[in-house]
VEXDREN-2710 file (C-alpha; in Angstrom, 1 decimal):
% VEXDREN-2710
k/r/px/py/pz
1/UNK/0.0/0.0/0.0
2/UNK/1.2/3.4/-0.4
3/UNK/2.2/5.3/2.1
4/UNK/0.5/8.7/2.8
5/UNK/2.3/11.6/2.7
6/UNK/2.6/13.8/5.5
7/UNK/0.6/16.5/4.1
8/UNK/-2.5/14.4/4.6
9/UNK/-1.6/13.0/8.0
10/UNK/1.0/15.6/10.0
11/UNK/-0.7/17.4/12.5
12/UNK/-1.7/20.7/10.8
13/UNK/0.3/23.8/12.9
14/UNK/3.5/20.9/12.5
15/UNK/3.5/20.7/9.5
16/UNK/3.0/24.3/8.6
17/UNK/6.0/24.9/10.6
18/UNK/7.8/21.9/8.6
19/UNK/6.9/23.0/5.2
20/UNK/7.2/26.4/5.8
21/UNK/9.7/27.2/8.2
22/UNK/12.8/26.3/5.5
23/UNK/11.3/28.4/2.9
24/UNK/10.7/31.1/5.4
25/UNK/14.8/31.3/6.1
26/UNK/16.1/30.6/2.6
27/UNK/13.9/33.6/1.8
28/UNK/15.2/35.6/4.5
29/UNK/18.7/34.6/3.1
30/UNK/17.7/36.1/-0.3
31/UNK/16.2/39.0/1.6
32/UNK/19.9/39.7/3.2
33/UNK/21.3/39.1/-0.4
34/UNK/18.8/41.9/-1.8
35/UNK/20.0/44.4/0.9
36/UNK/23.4/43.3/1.0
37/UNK/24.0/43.3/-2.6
38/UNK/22.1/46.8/-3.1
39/UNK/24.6/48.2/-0.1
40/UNK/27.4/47.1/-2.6
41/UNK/26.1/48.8/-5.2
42/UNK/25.5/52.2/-3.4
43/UNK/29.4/52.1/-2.7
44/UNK/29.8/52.3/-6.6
45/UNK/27.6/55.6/-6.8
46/UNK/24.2/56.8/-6.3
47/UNK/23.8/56.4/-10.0
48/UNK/24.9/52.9/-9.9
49/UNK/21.8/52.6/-7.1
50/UNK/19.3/54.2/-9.0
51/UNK/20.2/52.4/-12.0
52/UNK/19.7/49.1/-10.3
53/UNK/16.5/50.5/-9.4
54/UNK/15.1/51.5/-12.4
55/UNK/16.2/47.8/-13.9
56/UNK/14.0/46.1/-11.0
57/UNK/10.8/46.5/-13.2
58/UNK/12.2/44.3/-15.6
59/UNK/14.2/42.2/-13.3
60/UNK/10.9/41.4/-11.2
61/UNK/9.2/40.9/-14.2
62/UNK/11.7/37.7/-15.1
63/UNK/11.6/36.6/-11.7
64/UNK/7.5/36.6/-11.8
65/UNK/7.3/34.6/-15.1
66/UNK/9.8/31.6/-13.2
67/UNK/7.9/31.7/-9.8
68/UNK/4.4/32.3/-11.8
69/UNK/4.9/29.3/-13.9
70/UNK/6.3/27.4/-10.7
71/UNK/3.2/28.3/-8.8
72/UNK/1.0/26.2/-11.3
73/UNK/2.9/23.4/-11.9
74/UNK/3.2/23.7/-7.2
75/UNK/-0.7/23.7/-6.8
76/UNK/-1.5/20.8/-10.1
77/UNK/1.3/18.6/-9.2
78/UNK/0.4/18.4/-5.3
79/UNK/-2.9/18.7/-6.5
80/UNK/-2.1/15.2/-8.3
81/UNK/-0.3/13.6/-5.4
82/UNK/-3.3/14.1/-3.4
83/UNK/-5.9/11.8/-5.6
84/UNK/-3.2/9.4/-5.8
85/UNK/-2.2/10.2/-9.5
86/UNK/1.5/9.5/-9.2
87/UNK/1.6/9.6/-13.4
88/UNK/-0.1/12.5/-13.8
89/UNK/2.1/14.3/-11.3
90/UNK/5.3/13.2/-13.1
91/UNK/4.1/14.4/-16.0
92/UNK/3.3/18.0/-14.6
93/UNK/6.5/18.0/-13.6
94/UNK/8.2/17.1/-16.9
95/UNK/5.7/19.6/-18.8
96/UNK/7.1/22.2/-16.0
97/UNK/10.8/21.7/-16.8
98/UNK/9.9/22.7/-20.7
99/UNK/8.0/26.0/-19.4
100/UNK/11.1/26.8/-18.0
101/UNK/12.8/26.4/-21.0
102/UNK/10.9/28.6/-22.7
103/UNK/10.6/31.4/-20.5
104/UNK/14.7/31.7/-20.3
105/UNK/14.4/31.9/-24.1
106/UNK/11.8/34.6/-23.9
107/UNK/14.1/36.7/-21.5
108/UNK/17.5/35.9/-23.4
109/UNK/15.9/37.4/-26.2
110/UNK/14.9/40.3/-23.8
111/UNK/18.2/40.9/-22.1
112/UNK/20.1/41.1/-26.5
113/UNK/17.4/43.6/-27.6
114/UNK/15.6/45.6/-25.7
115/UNK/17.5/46.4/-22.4
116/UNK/18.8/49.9/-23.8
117/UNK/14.9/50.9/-24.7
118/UNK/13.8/49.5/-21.6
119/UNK/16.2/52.1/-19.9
120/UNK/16.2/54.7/-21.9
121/UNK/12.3/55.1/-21.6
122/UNK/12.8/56.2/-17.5
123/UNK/15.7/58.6/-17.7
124/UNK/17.4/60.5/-19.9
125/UNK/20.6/60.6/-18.1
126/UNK/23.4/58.5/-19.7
127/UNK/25.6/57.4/-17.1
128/UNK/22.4/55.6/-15.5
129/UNK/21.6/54.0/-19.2
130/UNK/24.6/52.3/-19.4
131/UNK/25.1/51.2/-16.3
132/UNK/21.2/49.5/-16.2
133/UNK/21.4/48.1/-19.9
134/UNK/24.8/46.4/-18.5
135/UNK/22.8/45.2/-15.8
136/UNK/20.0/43.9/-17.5
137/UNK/22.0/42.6/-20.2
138/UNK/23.4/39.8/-17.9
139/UNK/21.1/39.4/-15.8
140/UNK/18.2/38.2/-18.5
141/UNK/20.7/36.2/-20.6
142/UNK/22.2/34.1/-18.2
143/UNK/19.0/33.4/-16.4
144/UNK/18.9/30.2/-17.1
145/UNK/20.2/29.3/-13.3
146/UNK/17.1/31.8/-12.2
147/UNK/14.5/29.3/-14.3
148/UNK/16.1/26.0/-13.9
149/UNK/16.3/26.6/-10.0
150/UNK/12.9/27.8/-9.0
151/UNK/11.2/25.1/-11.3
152/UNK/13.0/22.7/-9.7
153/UNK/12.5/24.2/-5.9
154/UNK/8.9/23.7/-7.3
155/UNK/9.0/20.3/-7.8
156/UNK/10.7/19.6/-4.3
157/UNK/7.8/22.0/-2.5
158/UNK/4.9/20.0/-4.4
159/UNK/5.9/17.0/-2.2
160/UNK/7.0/18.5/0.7
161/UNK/10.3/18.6/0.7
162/UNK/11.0/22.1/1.5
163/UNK/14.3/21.7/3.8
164/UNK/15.6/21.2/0.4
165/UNK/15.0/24.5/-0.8
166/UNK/16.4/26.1/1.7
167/UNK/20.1/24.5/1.1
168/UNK/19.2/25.7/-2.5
169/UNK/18.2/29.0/-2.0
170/UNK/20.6/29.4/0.7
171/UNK/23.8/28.4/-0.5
172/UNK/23.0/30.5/-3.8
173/UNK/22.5/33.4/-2.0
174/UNK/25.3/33.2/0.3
175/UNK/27.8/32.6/-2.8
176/UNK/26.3/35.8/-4.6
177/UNK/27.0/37.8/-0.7
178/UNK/30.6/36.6/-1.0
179/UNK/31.1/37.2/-4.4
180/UNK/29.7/40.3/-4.9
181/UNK/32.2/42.9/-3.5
182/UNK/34.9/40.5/-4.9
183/UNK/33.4/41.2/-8.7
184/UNK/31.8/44.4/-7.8
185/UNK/35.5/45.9/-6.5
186/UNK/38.2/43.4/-6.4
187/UNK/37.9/42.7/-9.9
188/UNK/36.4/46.2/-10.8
189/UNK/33.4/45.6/-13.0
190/UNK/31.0/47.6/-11.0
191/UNK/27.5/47.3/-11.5
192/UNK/28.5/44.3/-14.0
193/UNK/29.9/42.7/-11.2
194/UNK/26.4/43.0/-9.4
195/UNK/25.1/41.5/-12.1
196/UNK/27.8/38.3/-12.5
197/UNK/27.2/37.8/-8.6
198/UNK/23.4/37.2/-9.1
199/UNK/23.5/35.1/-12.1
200/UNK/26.3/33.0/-10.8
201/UNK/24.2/32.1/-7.3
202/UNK/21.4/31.9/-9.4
203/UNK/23.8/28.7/-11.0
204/UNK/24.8/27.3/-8.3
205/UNK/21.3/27.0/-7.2
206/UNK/20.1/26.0/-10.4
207/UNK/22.7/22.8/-9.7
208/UNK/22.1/21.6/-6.6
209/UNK/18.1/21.7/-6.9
210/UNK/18.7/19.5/-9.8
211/UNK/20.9/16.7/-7.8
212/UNK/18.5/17.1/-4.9
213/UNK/15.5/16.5/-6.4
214/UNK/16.9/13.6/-8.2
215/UNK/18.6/12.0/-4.9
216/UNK/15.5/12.6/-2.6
217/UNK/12.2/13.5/-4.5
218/UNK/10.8/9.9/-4.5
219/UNK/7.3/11.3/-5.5
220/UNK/8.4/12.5/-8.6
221/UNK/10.2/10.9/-11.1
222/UNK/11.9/12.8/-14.6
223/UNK/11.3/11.1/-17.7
224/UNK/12.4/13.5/-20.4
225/UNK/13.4/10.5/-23.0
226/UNK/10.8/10.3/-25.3
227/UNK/8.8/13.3/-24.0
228/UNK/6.0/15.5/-25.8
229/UNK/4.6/18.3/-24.5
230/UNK/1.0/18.0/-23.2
231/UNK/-0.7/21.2/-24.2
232/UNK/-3.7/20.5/-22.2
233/UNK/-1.7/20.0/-19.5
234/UNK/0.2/22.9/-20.5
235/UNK/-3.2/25.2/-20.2
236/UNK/-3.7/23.5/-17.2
237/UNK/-0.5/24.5/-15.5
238/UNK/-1.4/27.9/-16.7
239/UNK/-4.5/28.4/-15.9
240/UNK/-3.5/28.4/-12.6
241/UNK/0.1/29.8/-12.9
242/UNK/-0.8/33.0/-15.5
243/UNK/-2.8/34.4/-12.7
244/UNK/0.3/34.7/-10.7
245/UNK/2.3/35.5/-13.8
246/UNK/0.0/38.7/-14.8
247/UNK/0.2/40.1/-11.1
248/UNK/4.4/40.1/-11.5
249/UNK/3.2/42.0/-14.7
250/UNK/1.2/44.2/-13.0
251/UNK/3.3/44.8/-10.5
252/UNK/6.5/45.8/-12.7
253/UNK/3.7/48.3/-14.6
254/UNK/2.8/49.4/-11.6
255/UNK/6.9/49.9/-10.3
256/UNK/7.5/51.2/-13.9
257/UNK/4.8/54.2/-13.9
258/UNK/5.9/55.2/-10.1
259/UNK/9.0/55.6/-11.1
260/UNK/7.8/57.7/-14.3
261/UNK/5.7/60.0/-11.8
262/UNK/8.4/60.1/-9.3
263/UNK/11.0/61.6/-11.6
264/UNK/8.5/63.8/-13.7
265/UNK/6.8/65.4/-10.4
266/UNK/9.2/65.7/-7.2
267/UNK/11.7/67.4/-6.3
268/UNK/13.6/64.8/-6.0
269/UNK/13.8/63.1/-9.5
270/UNK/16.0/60.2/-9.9
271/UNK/16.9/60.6/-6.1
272/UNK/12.8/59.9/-6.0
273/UNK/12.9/57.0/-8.0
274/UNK/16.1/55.5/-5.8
275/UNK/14.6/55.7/-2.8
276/UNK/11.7/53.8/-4.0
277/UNK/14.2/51.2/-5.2
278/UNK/16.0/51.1/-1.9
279/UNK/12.2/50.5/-0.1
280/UNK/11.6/47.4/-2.6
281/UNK/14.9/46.0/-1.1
282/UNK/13.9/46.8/2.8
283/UNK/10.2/45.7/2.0
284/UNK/11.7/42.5/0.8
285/UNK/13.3/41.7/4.7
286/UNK/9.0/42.2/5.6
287/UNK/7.3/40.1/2.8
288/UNK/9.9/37.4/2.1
289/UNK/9.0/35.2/5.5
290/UNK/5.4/35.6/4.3
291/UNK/6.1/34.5/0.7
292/UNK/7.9/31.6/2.2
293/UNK/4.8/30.7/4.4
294/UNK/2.9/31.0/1.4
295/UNK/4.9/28.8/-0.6
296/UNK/4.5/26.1/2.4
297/UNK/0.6/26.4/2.5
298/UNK/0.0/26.1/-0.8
299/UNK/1.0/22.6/-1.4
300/UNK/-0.7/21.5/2.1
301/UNK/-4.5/23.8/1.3
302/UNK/-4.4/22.1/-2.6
303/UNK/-3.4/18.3/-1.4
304/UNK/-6.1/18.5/1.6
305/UNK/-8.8/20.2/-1.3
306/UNK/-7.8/16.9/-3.7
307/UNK/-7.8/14.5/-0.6
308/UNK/-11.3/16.1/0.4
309/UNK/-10.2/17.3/3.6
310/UNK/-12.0/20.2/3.9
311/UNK/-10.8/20.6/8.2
312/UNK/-6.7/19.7/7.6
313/UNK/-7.5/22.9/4.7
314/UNK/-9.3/25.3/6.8
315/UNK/-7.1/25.5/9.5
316/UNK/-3.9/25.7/7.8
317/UNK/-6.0/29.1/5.8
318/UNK/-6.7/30.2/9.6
319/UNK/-3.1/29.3/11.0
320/UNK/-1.4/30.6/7.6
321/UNK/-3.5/34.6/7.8
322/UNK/-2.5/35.0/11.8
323/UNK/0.7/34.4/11.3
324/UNK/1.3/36.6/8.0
325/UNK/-0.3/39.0/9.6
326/UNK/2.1/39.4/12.8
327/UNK/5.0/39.5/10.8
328/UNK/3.8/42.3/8.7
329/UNK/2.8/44.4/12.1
330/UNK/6.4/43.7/13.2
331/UNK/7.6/44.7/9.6
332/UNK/5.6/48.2/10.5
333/UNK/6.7/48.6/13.3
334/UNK/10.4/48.2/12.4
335/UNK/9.9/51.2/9.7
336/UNK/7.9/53.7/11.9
337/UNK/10.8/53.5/14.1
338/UNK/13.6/53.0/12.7
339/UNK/13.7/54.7/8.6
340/UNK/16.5/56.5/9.2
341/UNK/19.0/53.5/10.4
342/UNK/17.4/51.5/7.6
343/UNK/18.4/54.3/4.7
344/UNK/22.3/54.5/6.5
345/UNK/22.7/51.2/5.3
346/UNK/22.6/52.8/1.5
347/UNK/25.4/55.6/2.4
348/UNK/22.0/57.5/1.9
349/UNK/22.8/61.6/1.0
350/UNK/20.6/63.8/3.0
351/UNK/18.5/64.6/0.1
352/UNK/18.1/60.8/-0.2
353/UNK/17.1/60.9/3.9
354/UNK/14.9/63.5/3.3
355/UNK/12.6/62.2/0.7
356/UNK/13.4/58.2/2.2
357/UNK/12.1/58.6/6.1
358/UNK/9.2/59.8/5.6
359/UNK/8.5/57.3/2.8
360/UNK/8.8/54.6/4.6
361/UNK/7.0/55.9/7.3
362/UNK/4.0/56.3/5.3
363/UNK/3.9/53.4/3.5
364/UNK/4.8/51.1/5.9
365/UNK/0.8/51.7/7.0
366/UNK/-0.2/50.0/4.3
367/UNK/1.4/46.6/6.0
368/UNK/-1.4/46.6/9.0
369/UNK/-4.0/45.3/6.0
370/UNK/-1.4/43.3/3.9
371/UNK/-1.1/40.0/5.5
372/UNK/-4.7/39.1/5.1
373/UNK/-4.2/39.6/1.3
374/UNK/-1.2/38.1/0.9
375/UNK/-2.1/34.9/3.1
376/UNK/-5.6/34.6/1.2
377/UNK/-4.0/35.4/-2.1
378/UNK/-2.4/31.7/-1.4
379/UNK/-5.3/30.0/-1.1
380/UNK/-6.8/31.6/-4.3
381/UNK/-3.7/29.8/-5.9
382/UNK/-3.9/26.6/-4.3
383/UNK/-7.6/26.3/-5.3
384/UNK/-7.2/27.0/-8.9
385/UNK/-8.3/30.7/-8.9
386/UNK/-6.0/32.4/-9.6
387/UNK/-7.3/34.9/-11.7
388/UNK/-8.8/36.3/-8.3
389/UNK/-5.3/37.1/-7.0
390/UNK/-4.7/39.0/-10.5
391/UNK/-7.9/41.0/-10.3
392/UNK/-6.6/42.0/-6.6
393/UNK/-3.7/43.2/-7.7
394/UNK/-4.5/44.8/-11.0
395/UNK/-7.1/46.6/-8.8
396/UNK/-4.5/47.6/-5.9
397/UNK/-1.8/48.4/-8.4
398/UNK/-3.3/49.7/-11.3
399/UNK/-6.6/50.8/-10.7
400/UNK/-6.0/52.5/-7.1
401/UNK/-2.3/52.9/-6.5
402/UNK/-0.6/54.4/-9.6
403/UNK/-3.5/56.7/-10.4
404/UNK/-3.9/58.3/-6.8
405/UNK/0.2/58.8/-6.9
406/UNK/-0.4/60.7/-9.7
407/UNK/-3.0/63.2/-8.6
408/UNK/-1.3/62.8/-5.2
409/UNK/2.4/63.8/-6.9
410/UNK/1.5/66.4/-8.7
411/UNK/-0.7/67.8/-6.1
412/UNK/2.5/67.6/-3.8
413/UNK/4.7/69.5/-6.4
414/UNK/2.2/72.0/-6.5
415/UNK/2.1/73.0/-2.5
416/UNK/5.7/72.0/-1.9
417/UNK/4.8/68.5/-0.4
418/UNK/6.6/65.4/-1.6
419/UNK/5.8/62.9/0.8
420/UNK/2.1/63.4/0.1
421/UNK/2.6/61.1/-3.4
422/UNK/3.3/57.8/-0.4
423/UNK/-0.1/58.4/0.8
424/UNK/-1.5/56.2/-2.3
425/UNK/0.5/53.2/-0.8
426/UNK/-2.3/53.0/2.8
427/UNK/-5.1/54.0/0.4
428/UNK/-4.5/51.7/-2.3
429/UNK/-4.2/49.0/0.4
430/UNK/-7.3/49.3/2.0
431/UNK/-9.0/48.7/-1.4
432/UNK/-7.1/45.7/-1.8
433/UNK/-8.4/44.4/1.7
434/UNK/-12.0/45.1/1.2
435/UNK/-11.4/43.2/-2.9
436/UNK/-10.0/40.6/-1.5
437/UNK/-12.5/39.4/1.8
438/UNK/-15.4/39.5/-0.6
439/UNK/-13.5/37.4/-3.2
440/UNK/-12.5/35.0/-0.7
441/UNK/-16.3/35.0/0.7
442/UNK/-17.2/34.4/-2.5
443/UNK/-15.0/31.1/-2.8
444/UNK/-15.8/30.0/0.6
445/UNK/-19.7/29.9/-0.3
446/UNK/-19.0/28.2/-3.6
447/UNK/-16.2/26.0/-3.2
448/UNK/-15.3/25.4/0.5
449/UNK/-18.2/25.1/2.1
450/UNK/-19.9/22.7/0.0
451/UNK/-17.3/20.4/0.1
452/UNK/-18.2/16.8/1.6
453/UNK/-15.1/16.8/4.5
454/UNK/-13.5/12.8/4.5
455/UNK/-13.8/12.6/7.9
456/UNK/-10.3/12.8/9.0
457/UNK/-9.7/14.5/12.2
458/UNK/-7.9/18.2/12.7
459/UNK/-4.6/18.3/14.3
460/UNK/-2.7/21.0/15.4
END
């Protein structure tokens, strides 16, 4: 008989903690990298930061497309292991490793031809062009490592096997630590050398994800002799996973146009725009242990929704919202208190401290209604509707956020008030919040609750 895996039998706060709690320090590694490696940077030049910064959009956008795809071939493949489909779930997993593929082709082509115009179309200033379309330029055609690992941390978190990840994610973020004031001044290649830092980790991570899975993933076996893409499958894996995909999307929009409006209507122009980079990287130290929850829950919620286990599911939702939550009050508190130490870590200039503290002041309001989102955004993955996480954030983002920074910026510019443009951040939030209760309501009533429960007792 087959034995059961743990997500269907491990008392439910344990195995939250199990699943999660690897992800939830890897990520917190590649939160330190994100900092440390922008710190670096800022030694080059405040040019070389803001360039970084205005590459992010694009950057995040790659990054999306791997975790995006990842995030539907996550949810089907546990989703598979759950009904006791062990064929089924190989072949999500062989289907995924062919996305992968293809979105590192997409990007190469990316990274050759369009970094310049990418650039280019947010500043005018030329030392900042360069030093982003070098950036870009590696980063998006050696991504490979970026794809090959995350689809293959994927595969590893479909079955629970998330201490894995966290050697993965770990040990590729502490090489790019070490090596990037090694290339960045050692050798001298400056914001090239940020670049060659990432990618390399990104390798490294790429490789050992590969031997792990193939040493200890005993739930999913590669077969890629012989193999054919299944294009249902394909839709099915996307389905779920473009959702996810189109919210990177939205988001990079979103980062793209408030950067636009930050250097068109403040004071502070590109200095603007850099602190708004520099936030992204001390946000990350914030939402990174609640991604890495949310990568943990996901798996567990869709295996207990395919195993009909409608209590095991509910209380890792419940368990999975408190807990997101208190880390984004701590993250909150941290900025009220604190924005000033935070920004010293950049070698910030005073203008830089003048526009930054009170940014991250404001904004960091916005995280008191956050973690409810974020944590219920998961479980709109997990159950296949993921196009309710996407209209969430194209609201937020798009709809709410960008507009009111607008009217908000140039409203500011016009009575001598900068920091009034960060208001949209709290304001834009709140929508989100109120979107996404009567979304998930809306699931509960038509998916959850009807649900016949297969009796097996809560734990945890």
């Amino acid at each position: 008989m087959q034995q059961e895996n743990k997500m269907g039998t491990m008392p439910v706060g344990k195995l939250i903690v199990t699943m999660s709690l690897p992800m939830i320090i890897s990520m917190l590694v590649q939160a330190l990298y994100n900092i440390v490696d922008s710190v670096f940077v800022s030694r080059i030049s405040e040019q070389a930061l803001t360039a970084v910064s205005l590459a992010f959009p694009a950057q995040n956008l790659m990054i999306g497309v791997a975790t995006g795809t990842g995030v539907g071939v996550n949810a089907l493949l546990s989703r598979a292991l759950g009904e006791k489909n062990n064929e089924r779930a190989n072949k999500v997993a062989e289907n995924g490793v062919l996305l992968a593929l293809v979105g590192y082709a997409i990007f190469l082509v990316f990274g050759l031809f369009f970094s310049r115009t990418f650039m280019t179309s947010q500043t005018k200033i030329p030392e900042i062009i360069d030093m982003g379309t070098v950036y870009l330029n590696i980063v998006c055609c050696v991504s490979f490592g970026l794809f090959g690992e995350i689809m293959f941390e994927r595969l590893m978190q479909s079955t629970g096997r998330t201490i894995y990840t966290m050697f993965t994610q770990g040990v590729g973020a502490i090489f790019n630590i070490i090596f990037d004031p090694i290339c960045i001044f050692l050798f001298g290649w400056g914001v090239a050398g940020a670049a060659a830092a990432t990618v390399a980790g990104q390798i490294v991570a790429f490789i050992m994800a590969v031997i792990l899975n193939h040493r200890f993933n005993a739930d999913v076996k590669l077969n890629l002799r012989g193999f054919k893409p299944d294009f249902k499958m394909i839709g099915e894996i996307y389905a779920i996973g473009v959702p996810s995909i189109i919210m990177v999307c939205i988001g990079s929009v979103m980062t793209f146009c408030m950067n636009k409006i930050l250097i068109a209507y403040t004071t502070g122009k590109e200095t603007a725009a850099t602190v708004y980079g520099v936030y992204f990287k001390l946000n990350s130290f914030i939402f990174m242990p609640v991604f890495g929850l949310n990568n943990g829950v996901i798996p567990i919620v869709a295996y207990n929704y395919g195993a009909r286990n409608k209590h095991r599911m509910l209380h890792a939702i419940k368990l999975s919202a408190a807990f997101a939550c208190g880390v984004m009050l701590v993250g909150m508190v941290i900025f009220l208190s604190v924005p000033g130490l935070l920004f010293g870590l950049f070698d910030a200039s005073e203008q830089m401290l003048s526009i930054g503290v009170p940014a991250l002041r404001i904004i960091s309001t916005s995280f008191a209604f956050a973690g409810v989102c974020i944590a219920l955004g998961s479980v709109f993955q997990a159950l296949g509707r993921g196009t309710y996480s996407m209209i969430v954030s194209f609201i937020r983002q798009l709809v709410v956020l960008v507009p009111c920074a607008y009217l908000l910026a140039r409203w500011g510019l016009s009575i001598g008030n900068n920091d009034l443009v960060w208001l949209s951040y709290p304001i834009a939030e709140v929508f989100s919040l109120a979107v996404t209760l009567i979304l998930f309501m809306r699931l509960y009533r038509k998916v959850i609750l009807p649900m016949e429960d297969s009796g097996a007792a809560v734990h945890g």
